[in-house]
C-alpha positions in Angstrom: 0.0 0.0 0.0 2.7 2.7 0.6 4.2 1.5 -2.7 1.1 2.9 -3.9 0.8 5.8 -2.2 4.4 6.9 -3.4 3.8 6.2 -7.2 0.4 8.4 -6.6 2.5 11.1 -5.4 5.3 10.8 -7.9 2.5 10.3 -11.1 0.8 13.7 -9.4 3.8 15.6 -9.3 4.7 14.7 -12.8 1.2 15.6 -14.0 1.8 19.5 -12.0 5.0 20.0 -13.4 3.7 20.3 -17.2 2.8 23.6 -18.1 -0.4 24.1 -20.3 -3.4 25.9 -20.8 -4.7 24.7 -17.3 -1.7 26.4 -15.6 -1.8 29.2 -17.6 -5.8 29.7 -16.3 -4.8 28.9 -12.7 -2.6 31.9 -12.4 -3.8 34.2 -14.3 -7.8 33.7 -12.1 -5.3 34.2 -9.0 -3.6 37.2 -10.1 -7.0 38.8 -11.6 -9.4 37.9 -9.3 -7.6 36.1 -6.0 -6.8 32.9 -4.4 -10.4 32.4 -3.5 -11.3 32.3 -7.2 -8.8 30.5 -8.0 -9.1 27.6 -5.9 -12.6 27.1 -7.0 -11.0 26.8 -10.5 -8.6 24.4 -8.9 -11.5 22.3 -7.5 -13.3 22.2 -11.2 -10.4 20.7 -12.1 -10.1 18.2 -9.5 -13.7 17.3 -10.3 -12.7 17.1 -14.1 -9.7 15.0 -13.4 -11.9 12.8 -11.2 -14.5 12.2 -13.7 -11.5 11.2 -16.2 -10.2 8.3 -13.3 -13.6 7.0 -13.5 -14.4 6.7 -17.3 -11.0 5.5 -18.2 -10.6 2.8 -15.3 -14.0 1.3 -15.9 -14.3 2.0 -19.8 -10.4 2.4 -20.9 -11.2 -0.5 -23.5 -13.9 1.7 -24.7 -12.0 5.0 -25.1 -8.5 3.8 -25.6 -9.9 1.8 -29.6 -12.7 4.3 -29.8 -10.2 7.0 -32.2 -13.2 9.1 -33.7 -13.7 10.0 -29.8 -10.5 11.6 -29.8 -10.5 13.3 -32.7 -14.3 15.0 -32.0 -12.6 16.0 -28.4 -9.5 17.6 -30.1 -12.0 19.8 -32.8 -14.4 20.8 -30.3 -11.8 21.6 -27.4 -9.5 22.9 -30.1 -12.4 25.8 -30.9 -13.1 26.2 -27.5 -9.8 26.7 -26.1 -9.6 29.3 -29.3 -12.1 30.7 -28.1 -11.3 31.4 -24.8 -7.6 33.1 -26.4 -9.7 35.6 -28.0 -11.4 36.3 -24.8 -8.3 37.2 -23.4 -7.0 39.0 -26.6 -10.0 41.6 -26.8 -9.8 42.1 -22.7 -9.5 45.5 -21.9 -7.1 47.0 -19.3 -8.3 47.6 -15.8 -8.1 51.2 -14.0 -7.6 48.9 -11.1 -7.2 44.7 -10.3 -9.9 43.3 -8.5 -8.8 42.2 -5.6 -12.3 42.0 -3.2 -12.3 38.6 -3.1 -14.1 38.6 0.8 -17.8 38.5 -1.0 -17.6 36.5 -3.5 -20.8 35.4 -4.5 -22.0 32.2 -5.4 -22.7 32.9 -9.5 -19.0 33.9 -9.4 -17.7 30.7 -7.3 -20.3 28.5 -9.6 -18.6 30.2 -12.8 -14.8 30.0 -11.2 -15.7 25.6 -10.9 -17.3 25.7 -14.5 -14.1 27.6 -15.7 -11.7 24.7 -14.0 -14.2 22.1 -14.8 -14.3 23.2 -19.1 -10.7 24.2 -19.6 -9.3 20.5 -18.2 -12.4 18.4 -19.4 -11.9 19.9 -23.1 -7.9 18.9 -23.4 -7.7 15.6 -25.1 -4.1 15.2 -23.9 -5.9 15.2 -20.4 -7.8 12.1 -21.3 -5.3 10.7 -23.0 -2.8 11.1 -19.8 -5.3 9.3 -17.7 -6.0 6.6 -20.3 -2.2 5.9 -20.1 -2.2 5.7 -16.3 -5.3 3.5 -16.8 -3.2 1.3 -18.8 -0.7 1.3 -16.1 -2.3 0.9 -12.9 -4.2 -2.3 -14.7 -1.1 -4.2 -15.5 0.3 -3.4 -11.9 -0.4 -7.6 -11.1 0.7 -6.8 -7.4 -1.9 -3.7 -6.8 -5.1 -4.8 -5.4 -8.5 -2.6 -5.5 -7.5 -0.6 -2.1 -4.2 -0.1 -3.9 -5.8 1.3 -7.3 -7.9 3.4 -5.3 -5.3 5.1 -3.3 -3.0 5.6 -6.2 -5.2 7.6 -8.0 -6.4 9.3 -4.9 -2.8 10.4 -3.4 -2.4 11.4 -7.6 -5.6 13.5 -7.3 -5.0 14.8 -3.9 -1.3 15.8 -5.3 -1.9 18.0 -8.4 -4.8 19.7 -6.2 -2.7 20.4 -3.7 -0.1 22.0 -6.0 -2.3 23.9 -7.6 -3.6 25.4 -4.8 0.2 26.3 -3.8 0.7 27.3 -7.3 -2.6 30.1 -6.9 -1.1 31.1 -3.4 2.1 32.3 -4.4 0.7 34.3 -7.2 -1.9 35.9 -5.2 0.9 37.3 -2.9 2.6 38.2 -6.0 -0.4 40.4 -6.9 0.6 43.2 -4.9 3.8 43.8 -7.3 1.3 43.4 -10.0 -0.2 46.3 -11.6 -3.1 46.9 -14.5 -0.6 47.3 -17.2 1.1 44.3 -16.2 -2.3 42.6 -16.0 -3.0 43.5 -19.6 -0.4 41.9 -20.9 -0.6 38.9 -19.0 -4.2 38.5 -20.3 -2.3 39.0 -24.0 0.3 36.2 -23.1 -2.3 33.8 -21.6 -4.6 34.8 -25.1 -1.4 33.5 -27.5 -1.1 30.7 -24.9 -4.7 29.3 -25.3 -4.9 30.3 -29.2 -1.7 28.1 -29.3 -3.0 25.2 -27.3 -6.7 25.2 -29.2 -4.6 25.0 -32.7 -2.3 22.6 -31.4 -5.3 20.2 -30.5 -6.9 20.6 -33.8 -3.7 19.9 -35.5 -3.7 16.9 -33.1 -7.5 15.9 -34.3 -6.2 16.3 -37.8 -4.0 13.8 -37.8 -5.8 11.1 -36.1 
């Protein structure tokens, strides 16, 4: 069992130390809006990552041969994450950053989970990553089912963990961050997603 528990932990580490449109999201919610915001996007992305565990563990036969899956996830979250860089692009500059994050209300939290939740669940390198560890943990002959379960939880537990480090150290960041700097963050995080979405479409396009 603590064999387990220590590939969990590596396998979650590994999975916070890639840099994509997820991270790119995470920081820029916690510089913009707070580490409260943030770590509601952090939690949509737990959830999406959960949801992930459970359809490739009990249906990675299914999704692993089923390529026209794929390819419809890379076109639509190609678009979307396109979308979302032009969002970005055409955001104006702030007179100030917003910063009272004490009353948040619940539309804002609801929309900070969705935002978390859309961004992960729409990468198909996401699903494919958890196809893979899928794969993994079921040829793992000496794991049994308390074994699966707490590998994939210590792997969940880890990358939300870090991510919520990852928001906190931006948010105290944000008081050396002004509006101008702001705007071009919200530029650089625009190319980043543009770059992503076309990236996945290109991906689609080959399958």
């Amino acid at each position: 069992m603590s064999q387990a528990l220590l590939e969990g932990v590596s396998m979650g580490l590994l999975l916070s130390a890639m840099i994509g449109p997820v991270f790119f999201t995470l920081i820029q919610s916690s510089l913009e809006k707070g580490f409260r915001y943030a770590s509601m996007v952090a939690l949509g992305i737990l959830s999406s990552d959960t949801l992930y565990v459970l359809l490739t563990f009990f249906g990675i036969k299914f999704l692993a041969t089923a390529a026209y899956f794929e390819s419809v996830l890379g076109y639509v979250g190609g678009a979307i994450l396109i979308g979302f860089g032009v969002s970005y692009l055409t955001k104006k500059q702030l007179a100030k950053p917003e910063s009272n994050l004490e009353g948040v209300q619940r539309t804002r939290k609801r929309s900070a989970f969705l935002k978390g939740f859309s961004i992960n669940g729409i990468n198909p390198f996401v699903l494919l990553f958890w196809i893979s560890i899928a794969s993994l943990v079921h040829l793992k002959e000496s794991f049994d089912s308390a074994d699966v379960w707490l590998y994939y939880s210590a792997t969940l537990l880890t990358v939300f963990s870090i991510d919520l480090i990852k928001a906190y150290i931006a948010k105290k960041l944000s008081q050396f961050v002004t509006p101008k700097f702001m705007f071009w963050l919200n530029k650089a995080v625009g190319v980043a997603m543009i770059g992503f979405g076309i990236r996945l479409i290109w991906f689609a396009f080959g399958k």
